[in-house]
DSSP file (Angstrom, degrees, kcal/mol; ACC not computed):
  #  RESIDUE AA STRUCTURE BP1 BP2  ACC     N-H-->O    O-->H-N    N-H-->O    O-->H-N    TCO  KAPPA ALPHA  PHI   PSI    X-CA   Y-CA   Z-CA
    1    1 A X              0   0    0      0, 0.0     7,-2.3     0, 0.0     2,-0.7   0.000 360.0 360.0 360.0 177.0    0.0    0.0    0.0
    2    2 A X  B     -A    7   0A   0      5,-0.3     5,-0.2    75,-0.2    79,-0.1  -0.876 360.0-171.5-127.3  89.0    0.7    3.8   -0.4
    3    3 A X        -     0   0    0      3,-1.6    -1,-0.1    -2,-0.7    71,-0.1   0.092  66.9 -47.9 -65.0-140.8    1.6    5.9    2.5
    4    4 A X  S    S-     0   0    0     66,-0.3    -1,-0.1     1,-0.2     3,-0.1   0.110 131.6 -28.3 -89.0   4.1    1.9    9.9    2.2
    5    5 A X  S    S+     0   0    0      1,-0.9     2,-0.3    69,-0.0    -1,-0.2   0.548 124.5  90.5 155.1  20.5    4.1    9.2   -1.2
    6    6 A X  S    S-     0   0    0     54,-0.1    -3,-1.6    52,-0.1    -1,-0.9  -0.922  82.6-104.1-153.3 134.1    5.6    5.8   -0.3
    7    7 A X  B     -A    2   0A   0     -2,-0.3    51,-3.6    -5,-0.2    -5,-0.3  -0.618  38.9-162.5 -62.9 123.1    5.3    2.5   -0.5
    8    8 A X        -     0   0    0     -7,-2.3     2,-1.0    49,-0.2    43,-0.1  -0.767   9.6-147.6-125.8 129.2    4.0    0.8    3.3
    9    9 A X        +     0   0    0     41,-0.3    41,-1.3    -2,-0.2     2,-0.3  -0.883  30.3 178.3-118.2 108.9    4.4   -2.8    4.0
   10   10 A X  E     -B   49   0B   0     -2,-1.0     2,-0.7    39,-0.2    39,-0.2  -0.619  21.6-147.5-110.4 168.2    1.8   -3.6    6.1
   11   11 A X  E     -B   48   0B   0     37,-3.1    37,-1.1    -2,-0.3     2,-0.7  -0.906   1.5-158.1-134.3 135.6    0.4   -6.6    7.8
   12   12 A X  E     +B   47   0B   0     -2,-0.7     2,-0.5    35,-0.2    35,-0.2  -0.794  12.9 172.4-107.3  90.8   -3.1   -7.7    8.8
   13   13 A X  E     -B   46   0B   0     33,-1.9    33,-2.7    -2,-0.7    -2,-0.0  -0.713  49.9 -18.8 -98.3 139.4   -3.6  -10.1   11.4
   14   14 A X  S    S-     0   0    0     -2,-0.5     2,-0.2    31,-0.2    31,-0.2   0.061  70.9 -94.1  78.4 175.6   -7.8  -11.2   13.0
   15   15 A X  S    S+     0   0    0     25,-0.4     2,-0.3    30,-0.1    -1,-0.0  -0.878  70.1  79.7-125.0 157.4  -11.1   -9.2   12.7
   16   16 A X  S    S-     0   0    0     28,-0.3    28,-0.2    -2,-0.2     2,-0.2  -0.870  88.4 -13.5 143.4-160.9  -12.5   -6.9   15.1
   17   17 A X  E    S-c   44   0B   0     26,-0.6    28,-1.1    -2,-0.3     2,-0.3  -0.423  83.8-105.3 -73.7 152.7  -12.1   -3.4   16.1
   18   18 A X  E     -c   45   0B   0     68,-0.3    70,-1.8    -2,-0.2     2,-0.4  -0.520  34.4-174.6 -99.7 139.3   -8.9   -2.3   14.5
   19   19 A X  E     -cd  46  88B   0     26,-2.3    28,-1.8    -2,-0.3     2,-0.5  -0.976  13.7-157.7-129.1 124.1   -5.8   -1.9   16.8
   20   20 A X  E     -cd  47  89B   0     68,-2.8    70,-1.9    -2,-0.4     2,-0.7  -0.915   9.5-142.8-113.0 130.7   -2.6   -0.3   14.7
   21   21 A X  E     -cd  48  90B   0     26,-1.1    28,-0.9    -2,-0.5     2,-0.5  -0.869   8.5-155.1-108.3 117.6    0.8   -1.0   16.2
   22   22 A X        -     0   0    0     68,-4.5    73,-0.2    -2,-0.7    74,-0.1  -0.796  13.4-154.7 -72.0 104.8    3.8    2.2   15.9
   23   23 A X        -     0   0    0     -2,-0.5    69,-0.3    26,-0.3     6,-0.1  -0.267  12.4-131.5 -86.7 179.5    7.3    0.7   16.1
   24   24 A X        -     0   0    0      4,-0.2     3,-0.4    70,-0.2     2,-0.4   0.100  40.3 -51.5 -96.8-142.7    9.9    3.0   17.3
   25   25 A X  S    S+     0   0    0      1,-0.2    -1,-0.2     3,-0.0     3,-0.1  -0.742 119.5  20.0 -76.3 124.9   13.6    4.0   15.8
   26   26 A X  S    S+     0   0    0     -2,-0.4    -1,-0.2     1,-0.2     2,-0.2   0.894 114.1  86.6  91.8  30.4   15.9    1.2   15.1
   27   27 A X        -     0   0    0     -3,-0.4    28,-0.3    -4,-0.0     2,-0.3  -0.530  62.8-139.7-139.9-153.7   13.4   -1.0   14.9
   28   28 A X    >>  -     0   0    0     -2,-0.2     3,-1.4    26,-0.1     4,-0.7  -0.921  46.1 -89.1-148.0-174.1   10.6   -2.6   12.4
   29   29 A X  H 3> S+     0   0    0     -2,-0.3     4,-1.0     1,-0.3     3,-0.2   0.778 122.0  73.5 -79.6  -7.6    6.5   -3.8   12.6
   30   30 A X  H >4 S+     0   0    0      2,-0.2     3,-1.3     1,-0.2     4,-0.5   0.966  75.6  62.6 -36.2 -62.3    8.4   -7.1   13.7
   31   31 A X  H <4 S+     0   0    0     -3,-1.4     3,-0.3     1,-0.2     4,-0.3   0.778 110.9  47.6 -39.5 -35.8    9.5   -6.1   17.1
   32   32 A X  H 3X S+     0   0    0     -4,-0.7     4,-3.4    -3,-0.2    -1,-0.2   0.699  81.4  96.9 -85.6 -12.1    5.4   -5.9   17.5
   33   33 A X  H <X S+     0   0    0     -3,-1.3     4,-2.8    -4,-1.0     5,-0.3   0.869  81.2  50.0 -40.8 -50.6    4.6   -9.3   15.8
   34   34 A X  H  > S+     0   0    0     -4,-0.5     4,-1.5    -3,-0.3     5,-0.4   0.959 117.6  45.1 -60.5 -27.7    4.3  -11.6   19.5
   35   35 A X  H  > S+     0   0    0     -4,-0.3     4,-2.0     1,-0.3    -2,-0.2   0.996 112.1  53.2 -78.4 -33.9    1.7   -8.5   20.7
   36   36 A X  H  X S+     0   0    0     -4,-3.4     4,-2.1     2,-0.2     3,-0.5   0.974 116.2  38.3 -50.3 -56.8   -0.1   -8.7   17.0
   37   37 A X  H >X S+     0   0    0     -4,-2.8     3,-1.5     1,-0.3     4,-1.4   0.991 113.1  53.3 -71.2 -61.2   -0.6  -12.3   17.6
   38   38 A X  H 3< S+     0   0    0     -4,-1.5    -1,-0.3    -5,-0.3    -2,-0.2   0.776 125.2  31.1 -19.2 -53.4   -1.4  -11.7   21.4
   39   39 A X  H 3X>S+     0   0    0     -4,-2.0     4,-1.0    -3,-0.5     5,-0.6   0.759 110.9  59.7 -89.3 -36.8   -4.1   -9.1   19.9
   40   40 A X  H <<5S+     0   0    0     -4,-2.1     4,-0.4    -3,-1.5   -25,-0.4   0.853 108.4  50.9 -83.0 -35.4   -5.2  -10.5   16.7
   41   41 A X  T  <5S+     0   0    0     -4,-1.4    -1,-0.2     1,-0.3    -2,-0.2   0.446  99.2  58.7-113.3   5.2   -6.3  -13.5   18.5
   42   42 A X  T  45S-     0   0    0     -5,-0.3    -1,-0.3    -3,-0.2    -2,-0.2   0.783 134.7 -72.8 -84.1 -22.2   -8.5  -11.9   21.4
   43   43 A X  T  <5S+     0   0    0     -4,-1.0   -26,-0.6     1,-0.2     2,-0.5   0.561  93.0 124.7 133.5  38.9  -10.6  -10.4   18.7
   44   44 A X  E   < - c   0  17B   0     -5,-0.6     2,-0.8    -4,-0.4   -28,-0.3  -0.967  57.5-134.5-131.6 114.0   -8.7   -7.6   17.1
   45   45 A X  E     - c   0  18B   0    -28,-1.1   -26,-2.3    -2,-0.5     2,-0.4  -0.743  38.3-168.4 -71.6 120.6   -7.8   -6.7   13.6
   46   46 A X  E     -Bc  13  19B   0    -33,-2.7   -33,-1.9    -2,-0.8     2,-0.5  -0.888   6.0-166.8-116.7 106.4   -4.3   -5.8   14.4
   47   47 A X  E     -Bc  12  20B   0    -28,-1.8   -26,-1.1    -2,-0.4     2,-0.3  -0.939   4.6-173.7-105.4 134.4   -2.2   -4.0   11.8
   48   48 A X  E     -Bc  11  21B   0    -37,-1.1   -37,-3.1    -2,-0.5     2,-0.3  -0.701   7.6-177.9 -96.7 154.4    1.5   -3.4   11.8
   49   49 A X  E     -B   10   0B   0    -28,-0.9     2,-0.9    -2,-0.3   -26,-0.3  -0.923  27.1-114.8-130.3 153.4    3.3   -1.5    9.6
   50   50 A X        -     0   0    0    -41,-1.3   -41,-0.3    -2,-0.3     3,-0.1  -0.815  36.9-123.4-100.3 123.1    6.9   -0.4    8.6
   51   51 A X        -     0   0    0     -2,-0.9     2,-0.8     1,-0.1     6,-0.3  -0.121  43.2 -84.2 -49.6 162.6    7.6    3.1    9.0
   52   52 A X  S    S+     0   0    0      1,-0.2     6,-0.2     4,-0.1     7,-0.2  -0.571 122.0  24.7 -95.3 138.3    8.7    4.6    6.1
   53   53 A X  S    S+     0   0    0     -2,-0.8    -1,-0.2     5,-0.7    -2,-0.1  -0.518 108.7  98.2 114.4 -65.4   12.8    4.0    5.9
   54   54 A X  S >  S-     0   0    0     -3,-0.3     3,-1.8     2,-0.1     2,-0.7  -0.135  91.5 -34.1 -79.6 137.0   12.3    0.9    8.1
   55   55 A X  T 3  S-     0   0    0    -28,-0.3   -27,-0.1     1,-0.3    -3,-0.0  -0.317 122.5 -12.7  68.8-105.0   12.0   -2.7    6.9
   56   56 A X  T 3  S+     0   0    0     -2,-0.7    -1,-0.3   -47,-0.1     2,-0.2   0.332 102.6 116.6-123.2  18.8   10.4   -3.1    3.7
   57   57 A X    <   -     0   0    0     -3,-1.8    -4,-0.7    -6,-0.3   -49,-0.2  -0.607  63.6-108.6-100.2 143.4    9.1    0.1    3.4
   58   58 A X        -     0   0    0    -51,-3.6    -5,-0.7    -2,-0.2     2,-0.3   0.189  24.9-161.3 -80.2 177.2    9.8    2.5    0.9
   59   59 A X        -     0   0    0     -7,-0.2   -52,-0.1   -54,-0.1     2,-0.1  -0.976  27.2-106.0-137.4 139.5   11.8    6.1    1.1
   60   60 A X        -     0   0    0     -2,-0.3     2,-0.5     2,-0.1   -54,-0.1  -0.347  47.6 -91.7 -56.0 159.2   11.9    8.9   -1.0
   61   61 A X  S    S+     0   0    0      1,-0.3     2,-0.2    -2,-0.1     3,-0.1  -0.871 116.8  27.8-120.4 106.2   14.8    9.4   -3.0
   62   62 A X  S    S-     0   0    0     -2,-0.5     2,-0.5     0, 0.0    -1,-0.3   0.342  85.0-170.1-119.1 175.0   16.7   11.0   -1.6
   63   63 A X        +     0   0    0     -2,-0.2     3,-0.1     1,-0.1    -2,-0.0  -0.896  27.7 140.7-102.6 120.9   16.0   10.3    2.2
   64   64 A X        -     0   0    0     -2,-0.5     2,-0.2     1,-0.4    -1,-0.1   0.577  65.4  -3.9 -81.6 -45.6   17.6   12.3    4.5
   65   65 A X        -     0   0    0      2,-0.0    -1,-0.4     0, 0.0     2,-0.3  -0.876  50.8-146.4-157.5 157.8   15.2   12.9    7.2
   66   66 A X        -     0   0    0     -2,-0.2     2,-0.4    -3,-0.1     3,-0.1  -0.895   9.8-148.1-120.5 138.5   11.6   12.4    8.4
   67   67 A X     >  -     0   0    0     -2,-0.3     4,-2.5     1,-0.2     5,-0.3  -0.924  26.9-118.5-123.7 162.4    9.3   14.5   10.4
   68   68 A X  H  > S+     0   0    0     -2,-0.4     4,-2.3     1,-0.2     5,-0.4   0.982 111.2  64.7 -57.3 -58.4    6.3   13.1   13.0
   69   69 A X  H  > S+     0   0    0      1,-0.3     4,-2.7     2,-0.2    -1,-0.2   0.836 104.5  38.1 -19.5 -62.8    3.9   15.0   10.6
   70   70 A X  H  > S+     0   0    0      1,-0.2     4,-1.3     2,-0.2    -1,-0.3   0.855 112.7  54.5 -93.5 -10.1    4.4   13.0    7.8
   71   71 A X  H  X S+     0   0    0     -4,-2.5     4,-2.6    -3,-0.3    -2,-0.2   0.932 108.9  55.5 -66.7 -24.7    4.8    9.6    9.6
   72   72 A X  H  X>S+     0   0    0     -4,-2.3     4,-2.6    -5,-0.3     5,-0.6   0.900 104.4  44.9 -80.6 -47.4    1.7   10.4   10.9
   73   73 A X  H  X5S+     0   0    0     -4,-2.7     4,-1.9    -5,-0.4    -1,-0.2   0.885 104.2  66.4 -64.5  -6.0   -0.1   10.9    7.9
   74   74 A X  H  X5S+     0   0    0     -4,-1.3     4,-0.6     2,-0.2    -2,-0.3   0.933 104.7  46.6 -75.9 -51.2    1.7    7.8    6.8
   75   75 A X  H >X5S+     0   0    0     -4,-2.6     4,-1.1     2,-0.2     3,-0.6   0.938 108.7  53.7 -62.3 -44.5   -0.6    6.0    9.6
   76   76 A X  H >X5S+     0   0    0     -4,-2.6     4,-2.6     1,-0.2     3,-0.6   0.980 104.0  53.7 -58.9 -49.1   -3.5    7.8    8.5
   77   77 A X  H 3<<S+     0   0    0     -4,-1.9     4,-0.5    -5,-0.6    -1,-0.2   0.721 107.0  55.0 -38.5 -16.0   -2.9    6.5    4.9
   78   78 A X  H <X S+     0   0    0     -4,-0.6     4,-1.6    -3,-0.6    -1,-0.2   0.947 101.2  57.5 -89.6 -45.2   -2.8    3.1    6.5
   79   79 A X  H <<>S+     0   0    0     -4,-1.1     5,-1.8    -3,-0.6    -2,-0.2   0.790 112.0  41.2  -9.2 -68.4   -6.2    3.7    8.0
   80   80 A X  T  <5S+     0   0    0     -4,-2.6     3,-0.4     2,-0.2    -1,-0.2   0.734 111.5  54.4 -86.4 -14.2   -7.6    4.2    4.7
   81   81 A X  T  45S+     0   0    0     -4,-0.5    -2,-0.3    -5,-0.3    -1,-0.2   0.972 117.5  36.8 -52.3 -69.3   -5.7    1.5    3.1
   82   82 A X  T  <5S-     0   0    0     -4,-1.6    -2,-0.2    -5,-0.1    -1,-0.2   0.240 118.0-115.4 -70.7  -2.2   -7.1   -1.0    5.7
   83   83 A X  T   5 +     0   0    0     -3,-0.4     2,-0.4     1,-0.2    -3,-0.2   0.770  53.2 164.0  15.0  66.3  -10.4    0.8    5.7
   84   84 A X      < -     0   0    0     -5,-1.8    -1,-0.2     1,-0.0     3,-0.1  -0.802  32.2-170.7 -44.9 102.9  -10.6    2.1    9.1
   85   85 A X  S    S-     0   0    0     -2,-0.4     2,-0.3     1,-0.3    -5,-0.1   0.822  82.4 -17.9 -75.9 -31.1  -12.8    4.6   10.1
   86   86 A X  S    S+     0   0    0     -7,-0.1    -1,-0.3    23,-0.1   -68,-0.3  -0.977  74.3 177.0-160.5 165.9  -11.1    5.0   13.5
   87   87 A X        -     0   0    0     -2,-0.3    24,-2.5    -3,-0.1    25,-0.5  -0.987  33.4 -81.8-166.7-176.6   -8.6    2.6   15.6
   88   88 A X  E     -de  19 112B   0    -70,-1.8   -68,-2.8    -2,-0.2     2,-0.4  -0.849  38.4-142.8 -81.8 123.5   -6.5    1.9   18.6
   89   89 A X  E     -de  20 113B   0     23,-1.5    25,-1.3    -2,-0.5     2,-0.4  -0.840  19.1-179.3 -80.2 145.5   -3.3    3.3   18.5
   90   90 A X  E     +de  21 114B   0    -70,-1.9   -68,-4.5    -2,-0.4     2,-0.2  -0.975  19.9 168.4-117.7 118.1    0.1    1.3   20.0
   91   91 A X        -     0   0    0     23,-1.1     2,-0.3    -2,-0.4   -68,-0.1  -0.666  23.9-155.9-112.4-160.2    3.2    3.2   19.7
   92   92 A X    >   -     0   0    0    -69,-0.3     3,-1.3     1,-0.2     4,-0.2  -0.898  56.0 -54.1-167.5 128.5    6.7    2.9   21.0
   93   93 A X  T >> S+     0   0    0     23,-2.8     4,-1.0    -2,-0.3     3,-0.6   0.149 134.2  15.5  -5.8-100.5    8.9    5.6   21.4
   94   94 A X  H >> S+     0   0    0      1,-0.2     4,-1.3     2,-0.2     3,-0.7   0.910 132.5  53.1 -57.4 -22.4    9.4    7.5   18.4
   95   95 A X  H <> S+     0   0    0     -3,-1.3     4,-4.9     1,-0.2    -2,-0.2   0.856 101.0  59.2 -41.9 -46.8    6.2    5.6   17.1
   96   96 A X  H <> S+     0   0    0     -3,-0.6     4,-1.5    20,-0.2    -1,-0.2   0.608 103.5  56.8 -56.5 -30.5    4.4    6.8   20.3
   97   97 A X  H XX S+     0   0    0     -4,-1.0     4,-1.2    -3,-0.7     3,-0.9   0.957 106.4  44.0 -44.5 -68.8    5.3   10.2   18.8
   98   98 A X  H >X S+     0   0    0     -4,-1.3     3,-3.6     1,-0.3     4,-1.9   0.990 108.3  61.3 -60.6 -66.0    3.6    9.6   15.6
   99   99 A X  H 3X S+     0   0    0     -4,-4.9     4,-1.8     1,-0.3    -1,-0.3   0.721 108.5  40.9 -18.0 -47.4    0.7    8.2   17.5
  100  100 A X  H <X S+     0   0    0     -4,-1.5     4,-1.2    -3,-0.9    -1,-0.3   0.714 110.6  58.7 -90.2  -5.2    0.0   11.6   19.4
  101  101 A X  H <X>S+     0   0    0     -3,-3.6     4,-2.7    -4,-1.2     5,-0.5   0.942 107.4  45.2 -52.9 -71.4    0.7   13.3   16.4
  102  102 A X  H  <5S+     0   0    0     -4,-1.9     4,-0.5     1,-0.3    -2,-0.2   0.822 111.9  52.1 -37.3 -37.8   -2.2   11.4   14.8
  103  103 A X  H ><5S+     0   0    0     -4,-1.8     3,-1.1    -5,-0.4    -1,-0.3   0.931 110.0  44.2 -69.0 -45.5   -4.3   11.9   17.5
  104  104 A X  H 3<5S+     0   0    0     -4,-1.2    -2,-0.3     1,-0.2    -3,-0.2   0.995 128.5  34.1 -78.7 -46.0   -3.9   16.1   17.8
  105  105 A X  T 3<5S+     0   0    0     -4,-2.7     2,-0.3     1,-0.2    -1,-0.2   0.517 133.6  25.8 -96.3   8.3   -4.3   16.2   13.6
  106  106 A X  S < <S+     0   0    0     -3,-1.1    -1,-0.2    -5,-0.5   -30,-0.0  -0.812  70.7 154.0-148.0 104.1   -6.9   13.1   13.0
  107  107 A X  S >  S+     0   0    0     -2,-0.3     3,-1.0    -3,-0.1    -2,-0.1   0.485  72.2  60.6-100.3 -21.8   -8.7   13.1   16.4
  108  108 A X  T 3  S+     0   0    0      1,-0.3     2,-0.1    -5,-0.1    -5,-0.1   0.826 103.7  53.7 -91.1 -44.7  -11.8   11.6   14.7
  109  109 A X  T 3  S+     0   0    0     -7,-0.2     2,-0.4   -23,-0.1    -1,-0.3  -0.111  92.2  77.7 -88.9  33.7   -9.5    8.5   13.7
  110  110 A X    <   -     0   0    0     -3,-1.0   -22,-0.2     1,-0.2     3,-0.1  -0.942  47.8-178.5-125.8 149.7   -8.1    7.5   17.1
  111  111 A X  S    S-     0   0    0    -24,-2.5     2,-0.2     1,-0.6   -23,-0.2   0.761  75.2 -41.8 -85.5 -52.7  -10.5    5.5   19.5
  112  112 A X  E     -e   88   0B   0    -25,-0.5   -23,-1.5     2,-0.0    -1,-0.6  -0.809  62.4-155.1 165.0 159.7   -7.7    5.4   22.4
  113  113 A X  E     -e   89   0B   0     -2,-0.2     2,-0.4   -25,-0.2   -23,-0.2  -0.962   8.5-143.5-158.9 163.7   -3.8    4.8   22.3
  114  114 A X  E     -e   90   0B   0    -25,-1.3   -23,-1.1    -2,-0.2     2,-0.4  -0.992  17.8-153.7-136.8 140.2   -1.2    3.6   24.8
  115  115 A X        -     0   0    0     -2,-0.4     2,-0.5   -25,-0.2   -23,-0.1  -0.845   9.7-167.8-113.3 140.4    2.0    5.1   24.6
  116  116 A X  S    S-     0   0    0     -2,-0.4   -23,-2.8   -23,-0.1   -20,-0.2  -0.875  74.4 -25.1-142.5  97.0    5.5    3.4   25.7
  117  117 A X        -     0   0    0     -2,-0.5     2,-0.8     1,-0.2    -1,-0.1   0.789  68.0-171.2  77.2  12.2    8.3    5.8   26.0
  118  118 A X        -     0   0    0    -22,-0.1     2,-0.2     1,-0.1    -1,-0.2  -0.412  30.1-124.2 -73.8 111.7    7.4    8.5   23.8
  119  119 A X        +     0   0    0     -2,-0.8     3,-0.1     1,-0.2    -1,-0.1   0.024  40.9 167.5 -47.3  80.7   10.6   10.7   23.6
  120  120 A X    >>  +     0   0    0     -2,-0.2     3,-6.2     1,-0.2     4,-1.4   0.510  51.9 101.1 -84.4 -13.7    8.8   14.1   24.8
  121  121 A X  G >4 S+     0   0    0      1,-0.3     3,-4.5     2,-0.2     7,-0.3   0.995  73.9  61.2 -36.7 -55.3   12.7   15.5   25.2
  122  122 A X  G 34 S+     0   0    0      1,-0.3    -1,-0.3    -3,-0.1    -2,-0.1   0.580  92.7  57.0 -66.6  15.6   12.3   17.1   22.2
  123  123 A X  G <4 S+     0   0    0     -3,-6.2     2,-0.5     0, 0.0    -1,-0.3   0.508  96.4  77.8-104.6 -11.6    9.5   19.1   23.3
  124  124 A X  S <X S-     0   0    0     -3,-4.5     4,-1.7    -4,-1.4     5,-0.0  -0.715  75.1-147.8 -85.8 144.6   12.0   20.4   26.1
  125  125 A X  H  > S+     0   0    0     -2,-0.5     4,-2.7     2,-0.2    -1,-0.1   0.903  95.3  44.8-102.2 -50.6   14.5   23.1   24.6
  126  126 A X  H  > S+     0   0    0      1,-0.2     4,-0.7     2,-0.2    -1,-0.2   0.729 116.8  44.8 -91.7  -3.9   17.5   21.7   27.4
  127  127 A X  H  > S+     0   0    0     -6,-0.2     4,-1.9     3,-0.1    -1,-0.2   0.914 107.5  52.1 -65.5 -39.5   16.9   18.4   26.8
  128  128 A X  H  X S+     0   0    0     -4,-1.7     4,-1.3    -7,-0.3    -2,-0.2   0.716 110.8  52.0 -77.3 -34.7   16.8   18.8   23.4
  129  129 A X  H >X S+     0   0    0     -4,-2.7     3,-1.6     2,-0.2     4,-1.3   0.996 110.4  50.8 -12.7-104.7   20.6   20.8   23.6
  130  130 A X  H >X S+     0   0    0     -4,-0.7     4,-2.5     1,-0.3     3,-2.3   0.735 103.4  52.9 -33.0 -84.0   21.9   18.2   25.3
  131  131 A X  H 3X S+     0   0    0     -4,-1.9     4,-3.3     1,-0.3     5,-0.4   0.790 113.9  49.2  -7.7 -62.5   20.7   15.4   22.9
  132  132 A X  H <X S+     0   0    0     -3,-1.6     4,-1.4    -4,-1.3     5,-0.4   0.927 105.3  51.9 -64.2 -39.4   22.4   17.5   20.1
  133  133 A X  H <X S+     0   0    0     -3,-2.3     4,-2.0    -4,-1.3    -2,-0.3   0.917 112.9  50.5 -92.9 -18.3   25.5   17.9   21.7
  134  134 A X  H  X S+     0   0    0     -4,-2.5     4,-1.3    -5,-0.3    -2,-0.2   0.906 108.8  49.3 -72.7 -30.1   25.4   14.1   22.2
  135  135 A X  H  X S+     0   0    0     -4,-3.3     4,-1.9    -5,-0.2     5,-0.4   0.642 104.7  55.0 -40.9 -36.3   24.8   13.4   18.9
  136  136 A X  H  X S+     0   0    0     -4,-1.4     4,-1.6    -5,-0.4     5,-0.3   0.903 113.4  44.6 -68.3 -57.2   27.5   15.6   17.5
  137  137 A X  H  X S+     0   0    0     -4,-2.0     4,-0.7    -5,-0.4     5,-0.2   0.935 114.4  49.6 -63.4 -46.2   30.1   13.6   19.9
  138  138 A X  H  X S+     0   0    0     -4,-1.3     4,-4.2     2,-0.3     3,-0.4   0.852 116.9  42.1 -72.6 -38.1   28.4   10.1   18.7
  139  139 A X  H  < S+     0   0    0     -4,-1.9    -1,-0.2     1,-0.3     5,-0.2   0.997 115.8  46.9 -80.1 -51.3   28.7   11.3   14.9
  140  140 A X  H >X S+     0   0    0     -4,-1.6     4,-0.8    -5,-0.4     3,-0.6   0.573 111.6  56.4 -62.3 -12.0   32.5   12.8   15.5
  141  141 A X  H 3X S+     0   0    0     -4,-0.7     4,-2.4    -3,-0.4     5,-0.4   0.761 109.3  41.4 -87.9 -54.9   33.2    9.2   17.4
  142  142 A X  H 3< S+     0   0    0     -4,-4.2    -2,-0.2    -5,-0.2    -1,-0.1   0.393 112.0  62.8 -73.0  26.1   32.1    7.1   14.2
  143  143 A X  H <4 S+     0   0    0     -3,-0.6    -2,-0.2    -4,-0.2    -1,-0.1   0.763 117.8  26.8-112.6 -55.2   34.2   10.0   12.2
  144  144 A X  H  < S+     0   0    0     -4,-0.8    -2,-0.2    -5,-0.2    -3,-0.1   0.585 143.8   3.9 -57.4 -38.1   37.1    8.9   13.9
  145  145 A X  S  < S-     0   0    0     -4,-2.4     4,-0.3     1,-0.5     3,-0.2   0.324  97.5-105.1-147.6  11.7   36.9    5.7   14.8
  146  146 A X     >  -     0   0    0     -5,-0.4     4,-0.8     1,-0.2    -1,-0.5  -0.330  58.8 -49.8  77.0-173.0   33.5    3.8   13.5
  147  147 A X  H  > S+     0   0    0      1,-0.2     4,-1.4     2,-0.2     5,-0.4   0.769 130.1  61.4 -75.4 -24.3   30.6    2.8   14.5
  148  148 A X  H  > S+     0   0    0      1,-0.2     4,-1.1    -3,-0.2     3,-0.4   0.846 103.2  44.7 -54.4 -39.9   32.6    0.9   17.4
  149  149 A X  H  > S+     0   0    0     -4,-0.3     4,-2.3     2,-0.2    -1,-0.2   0.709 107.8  63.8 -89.5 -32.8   34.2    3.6   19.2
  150  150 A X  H  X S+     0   0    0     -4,-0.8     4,-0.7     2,-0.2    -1,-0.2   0.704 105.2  43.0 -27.8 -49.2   30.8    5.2   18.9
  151  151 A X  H  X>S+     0   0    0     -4,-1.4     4,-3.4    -3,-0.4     5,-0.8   0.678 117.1  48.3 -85.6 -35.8   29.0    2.4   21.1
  152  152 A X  H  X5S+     0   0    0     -4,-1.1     4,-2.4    -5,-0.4    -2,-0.2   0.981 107.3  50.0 -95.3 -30.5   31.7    2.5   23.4
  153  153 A X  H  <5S+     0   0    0     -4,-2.3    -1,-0.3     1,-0.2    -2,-0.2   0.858 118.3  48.1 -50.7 -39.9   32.0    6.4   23.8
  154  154 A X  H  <5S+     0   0    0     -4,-0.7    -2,-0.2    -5,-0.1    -1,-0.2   0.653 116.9  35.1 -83.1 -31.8   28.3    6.1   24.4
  155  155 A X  H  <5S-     0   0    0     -4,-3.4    -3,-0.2     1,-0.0    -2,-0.1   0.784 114.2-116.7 -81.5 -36.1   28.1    3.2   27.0
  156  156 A X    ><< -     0   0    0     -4,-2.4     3,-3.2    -5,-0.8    -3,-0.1  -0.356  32.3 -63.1 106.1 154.9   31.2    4.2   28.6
  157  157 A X  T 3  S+     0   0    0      1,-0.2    -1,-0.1    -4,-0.2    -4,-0.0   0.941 126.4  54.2 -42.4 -64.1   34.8    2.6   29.1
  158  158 A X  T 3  S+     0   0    0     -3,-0.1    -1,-0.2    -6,-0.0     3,-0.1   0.310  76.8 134.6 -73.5  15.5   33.4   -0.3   31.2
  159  159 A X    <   -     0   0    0     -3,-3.2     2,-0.3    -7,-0.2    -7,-0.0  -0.045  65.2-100.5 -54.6 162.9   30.9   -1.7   28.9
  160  160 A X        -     0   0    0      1,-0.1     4,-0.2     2,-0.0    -1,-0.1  -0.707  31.7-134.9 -96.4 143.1   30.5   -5.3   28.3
  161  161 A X  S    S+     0   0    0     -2,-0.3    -1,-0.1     1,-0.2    -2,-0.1   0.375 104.1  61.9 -91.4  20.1   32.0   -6.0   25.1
  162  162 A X  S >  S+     0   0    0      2,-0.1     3,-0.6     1,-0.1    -1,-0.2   0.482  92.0  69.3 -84.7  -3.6   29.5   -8.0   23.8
  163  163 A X  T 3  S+     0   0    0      1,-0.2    -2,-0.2     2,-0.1    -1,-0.1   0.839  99.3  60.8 -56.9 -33.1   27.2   -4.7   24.2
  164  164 A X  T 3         0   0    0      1,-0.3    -1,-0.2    -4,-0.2    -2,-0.1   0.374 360.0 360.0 -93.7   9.6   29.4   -3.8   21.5
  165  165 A X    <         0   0    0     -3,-0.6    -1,-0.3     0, 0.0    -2,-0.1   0.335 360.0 360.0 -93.2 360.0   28.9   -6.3   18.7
């Protein structure tokens, strides 16, 4: 299907009222697969999706960046793919994002949501500092030394090295 200008691979597990699962960063609508079965088989149409970038889901060319705005209209485009009038949302961090995006611009298409971790830093101005100047050392650590020296600047000197694989 066809998010906001991209190709969405979604999946459709059960009938019922329709329950949409948000994956976060670094992740894809896998990570949600045991809680889709969990769901699909109390009585739930449960659809996961891959965000777009993630998984098997398309990008524009070229991708740089993403904003919660248009991932969230990428879930409402899922919505009408799946012909949904309204649903549950499940996110997960940055997912959880999109979710409340979706809620404040589509209010008419959320029934309810549960939210897990959504990264709210970035509505705070010194978190949101900080976060940049730790990204700038994490990107100047893979400049230098990869993505290893990266992980390990970031766990710290006494990480377990299998954290680091």
């Amino acid at each position: 299907m066809e998010g906001a200008g991209v190709p969405l691979a979604v999946t459709v597990r059960g009938d019922g009222p329709v329950y949409v699962l948000v994956h976060g960063l670094a992740s894809d609508a896998e990570a949600w697969a045991p809680a889709a079965i969990e769901l699909a088989g109390g009585g739930r149409r449960v659809v996961t999706y891959d965000r777009r970038g993630y998984g098997a889901s398309g990008a524009p060319e070229p991708y740089g960046a993403t904003t919660v705005q248009e991932q969230a209209e990428d879930l409402v485009a899922v919505l009408d793919a799946v012909g949904a009038g309204d649903a549950v949302l499940l996110g997960d961090g940055f997912g959880a994002l999109v979710a409340l995006d979706a809620m404040r611009r589509h209010a008419r298409r959320v029934r309810a949501a549960a939210l897990a971790a959504p990264p709210l830093f970035a509505f705070a101005p010194a978190a949101a500092e900080a976060l940049s100047e730790e990204r700038r050392a994490l990107e100047e650590a893979v400049r230098e030394g990869g993505p290893e020296l990266a992980v390990e600047r970031w766990l710290g000197p006494g990480a377990d090295p299998a954290a680091l694989r």
